[in-house]
C-alpha positions in Angstrom: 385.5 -9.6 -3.7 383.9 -12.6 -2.8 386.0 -16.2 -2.9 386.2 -17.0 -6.1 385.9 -20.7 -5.1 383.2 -20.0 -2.7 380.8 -22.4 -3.6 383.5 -25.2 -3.2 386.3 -24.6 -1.0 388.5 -27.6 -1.0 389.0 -30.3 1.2 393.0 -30.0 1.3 395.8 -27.5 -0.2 395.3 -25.5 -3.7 398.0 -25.9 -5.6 396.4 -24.3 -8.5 394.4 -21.3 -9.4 394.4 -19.9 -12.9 392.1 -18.1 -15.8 390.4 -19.5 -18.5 392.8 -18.0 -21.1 389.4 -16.6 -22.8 386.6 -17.4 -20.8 385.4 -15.7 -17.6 386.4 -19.1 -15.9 388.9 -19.9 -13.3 390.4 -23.0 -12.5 391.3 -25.0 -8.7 393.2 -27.9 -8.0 395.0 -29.3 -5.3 395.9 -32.2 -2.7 391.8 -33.0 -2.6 392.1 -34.4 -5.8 389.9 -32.6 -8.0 389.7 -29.5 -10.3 387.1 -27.5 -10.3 385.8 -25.0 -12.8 384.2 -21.8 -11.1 382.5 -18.7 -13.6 383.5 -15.7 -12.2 381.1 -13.2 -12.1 381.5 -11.1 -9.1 378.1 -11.9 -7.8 378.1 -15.8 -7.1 381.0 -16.8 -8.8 378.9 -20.6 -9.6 380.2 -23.8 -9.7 380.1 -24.9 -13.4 382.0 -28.5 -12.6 384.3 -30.4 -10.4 386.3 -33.5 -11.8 387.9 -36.0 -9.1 390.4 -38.0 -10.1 390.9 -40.9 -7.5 393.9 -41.4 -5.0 395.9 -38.8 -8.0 396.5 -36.3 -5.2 397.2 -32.6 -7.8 400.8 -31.1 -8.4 399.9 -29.0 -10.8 397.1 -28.3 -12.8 397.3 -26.2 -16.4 394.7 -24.6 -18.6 396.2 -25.7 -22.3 397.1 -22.3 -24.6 393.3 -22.7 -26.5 392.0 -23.4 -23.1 389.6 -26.6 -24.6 392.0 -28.9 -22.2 393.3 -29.1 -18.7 396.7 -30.9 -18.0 397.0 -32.1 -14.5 400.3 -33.9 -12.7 400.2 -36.0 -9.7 402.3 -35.6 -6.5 404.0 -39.0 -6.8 402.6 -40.5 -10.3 404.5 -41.0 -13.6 401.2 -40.6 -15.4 399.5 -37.6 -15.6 395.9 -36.5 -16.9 394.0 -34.8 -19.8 390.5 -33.1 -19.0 388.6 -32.4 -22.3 386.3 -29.9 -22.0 384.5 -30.2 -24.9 383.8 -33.5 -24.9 383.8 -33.7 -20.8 385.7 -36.8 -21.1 389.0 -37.2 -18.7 392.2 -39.0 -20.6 394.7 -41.2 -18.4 398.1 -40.6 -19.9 399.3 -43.4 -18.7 403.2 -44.2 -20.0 404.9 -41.3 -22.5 406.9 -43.8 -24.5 410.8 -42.6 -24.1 410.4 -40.8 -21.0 412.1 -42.8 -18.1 410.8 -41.2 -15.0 409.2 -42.2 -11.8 407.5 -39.2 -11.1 406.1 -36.5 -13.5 405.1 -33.2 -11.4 406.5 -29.9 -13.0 405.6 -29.2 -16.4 405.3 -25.6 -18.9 402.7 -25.4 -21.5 403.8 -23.7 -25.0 402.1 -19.8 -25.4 401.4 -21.4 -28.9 399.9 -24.6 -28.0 402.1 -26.8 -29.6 404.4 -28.2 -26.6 404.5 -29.2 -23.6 407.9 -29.5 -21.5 407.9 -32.0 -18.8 410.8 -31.4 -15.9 412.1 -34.5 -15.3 414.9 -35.7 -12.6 418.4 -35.5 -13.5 418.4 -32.5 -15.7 416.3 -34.1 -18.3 413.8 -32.0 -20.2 411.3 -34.1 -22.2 409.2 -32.2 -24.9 406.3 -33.4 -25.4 403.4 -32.8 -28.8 400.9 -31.1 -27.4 398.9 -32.7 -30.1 399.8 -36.4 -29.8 401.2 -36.0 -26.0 404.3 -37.9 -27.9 408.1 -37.2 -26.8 409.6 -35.5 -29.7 412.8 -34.5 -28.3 414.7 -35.0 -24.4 417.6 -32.2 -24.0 419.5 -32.4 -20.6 421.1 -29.5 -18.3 423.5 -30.0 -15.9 423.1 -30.6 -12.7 418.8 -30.7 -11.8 416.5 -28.5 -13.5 414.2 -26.3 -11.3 411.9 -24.4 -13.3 411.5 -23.7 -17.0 409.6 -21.2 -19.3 409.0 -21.0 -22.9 409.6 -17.3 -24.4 406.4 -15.8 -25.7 406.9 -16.8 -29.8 407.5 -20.4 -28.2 410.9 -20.3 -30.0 413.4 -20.9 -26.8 413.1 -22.2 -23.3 414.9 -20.7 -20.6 415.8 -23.2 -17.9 416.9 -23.0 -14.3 419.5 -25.6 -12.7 419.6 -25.9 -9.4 422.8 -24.6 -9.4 422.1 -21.2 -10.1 422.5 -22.0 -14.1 420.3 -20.6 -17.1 420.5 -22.6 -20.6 418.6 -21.8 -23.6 417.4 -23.6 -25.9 416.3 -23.4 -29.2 412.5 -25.2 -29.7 413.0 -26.2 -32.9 416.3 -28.0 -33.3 416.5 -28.6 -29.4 420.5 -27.7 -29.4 421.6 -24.9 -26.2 421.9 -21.7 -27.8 423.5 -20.4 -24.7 424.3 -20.5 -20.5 424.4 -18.0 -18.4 425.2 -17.5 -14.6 422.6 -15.7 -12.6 424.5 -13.9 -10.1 424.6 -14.8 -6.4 422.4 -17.9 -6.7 422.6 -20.5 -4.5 420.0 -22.7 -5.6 417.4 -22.0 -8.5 413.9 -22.1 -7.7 411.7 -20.2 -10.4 411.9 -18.6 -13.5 409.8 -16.3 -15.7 410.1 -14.7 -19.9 408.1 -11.5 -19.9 405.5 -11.3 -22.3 407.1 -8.7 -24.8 410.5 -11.1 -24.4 412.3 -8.1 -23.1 413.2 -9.4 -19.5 413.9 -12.4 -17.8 413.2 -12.7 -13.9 415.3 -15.5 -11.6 414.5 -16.1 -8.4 416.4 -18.2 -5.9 416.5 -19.6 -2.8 417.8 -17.0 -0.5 414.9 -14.9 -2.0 416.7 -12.7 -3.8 414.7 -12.2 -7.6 417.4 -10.9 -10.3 415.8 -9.1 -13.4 417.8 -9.5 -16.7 417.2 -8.5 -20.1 416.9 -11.1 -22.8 419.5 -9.6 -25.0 421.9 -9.7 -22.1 421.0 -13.1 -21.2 421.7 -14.4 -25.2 425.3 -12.8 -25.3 426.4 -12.8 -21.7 428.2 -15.4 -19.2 428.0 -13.8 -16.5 425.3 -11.0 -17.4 424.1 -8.1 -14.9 421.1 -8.0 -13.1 419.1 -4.6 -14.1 417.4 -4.8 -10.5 417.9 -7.4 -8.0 414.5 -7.5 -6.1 415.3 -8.5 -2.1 411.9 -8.2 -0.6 411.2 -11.4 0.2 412.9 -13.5 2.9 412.3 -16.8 2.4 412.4 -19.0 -0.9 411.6 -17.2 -4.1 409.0 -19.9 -5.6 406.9 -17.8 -8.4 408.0 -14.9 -10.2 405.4 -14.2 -12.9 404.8 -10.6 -15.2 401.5 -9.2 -16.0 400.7 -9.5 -19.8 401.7 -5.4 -20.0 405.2 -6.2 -18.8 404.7 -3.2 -16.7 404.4 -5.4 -13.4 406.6 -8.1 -11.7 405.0 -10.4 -9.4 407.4 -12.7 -6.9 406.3 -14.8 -4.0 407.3 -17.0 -1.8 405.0 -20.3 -0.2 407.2 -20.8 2.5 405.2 -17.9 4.6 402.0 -16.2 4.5 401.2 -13.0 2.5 404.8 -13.5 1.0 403.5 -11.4 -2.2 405.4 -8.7 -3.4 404.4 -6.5 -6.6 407.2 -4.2 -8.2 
């Protein structure tokens, strides 16, 4: 396969890459600050636009669930951007009224389209209307959040303290249904909802990736792993299932080719 990028490879480090959720379109962005849209085809995989969005160096760029925006955070910005793509106009988001925070990087868009969950310091959560990109509702965990993920109905979010400690929490009236300990974590780093809700993957610091199911995970305090995955050797930092559920994907940016698929 040819670069997917090919006809603009980018000036700095990608922290980005995803699909068009419908289109035959996949998305950069990183440290060069710009996103770029590429068509894949195979053949020349064309440039079809790059935006640049000045001295707003990317942390993390998202296609939104209709795929008609892109949501982008900044490595040290408490703003973040909006790219409209059907109107090819880019929004500053400049101050989310209620949300205290000096820096806004890590952030989970809503399979339905109607959140967005921004990872703040402290433990705080703030969910955001996708709609309005208005706080509706800040929850906290204890200790420092590390990764979220909504569940595939967008009805609960799982999320991952740094202290090795998983709350859920119910969207709608934001109150923690439930905690649970995942087992032999020293520090979470990433977390991932498969997409027929039936497992949950964790993945720490020692590299170690344990695989739950969700039932387990609701009733539990201290639930069993079904598999604990220990190929990798450095930081777990992405765990992420294919949309069958019948593959597990966990990785680890702290070496190269640190990819496993189980």
């Amino acid at each position: 396969c040819l670069p997917a990028n090919q006809e603009r490879f980018a000036n700095g480090k990608l922290v980005t890459v995803q699909f068009h959720p419908s289109a035959q379109v996949v998305m950069t962005a990183g440290h060069d600050r710009s996103v770029s849209l590429f068509q894949v085809d195979g053949i020349r995989n064309p440039k079809i636009q790059s935006i640049y969005l000045e001295s707003f160096p990317i942390y993390k760029a998202r296609f939104s669930a209709d795929g008609e925006q892109v949501i982008a955070t900044g490595t040290h910005h408490s703003m973040f951007f909006v790219y409209d793509m059907m109107a090819g106009s880019i929004i500053p988001i400049p101050k989310v009224r209620g949300v205290e925070e000096k820096f806004l990087r890590n952030f989970e868009l809503s399979p339905d389209g109607s959140f967005m969950l921004l990872i703040g310091t402290s433990g705080y959560l703030h969910l955001l209307s996708m709609k309005t990109k208005e706080l509706i509702s800040t929850m906290k965990v204890n200790g420092r959040c590390t990764a979220s993920a909504f569940t595939p109905d967008s009805s609960k979010i799982y999320s991952y303290s740094k202290e090795g400690q998983v709350f859920i929490w119910d969207v709608r009236s934001r109150k923690c249904l439930h905690r649970f300990e995942d087992e032999g974590s020293l520090e979470g780093k990433c977390i991932a909802v498969s997409k027929n809700n039936q497992y949950v993957a964790c993945g720490s610091s020692s590299g170690v990736v344990n695989l739950y199911t969700t039932d387990v995970c609701l009733k539990e305090n201290r639930p069993k792993p079904v598999k604990a995955i220990m190929n990798l050797v450095t930081s777990a930092t992405c765990v992420t299932f294919n949309p069958t559920t019948e593959i597990l994907a966990v990785a680890s940016r702290d070496t190269d080719e640190a990819v496993k698929l189980v």
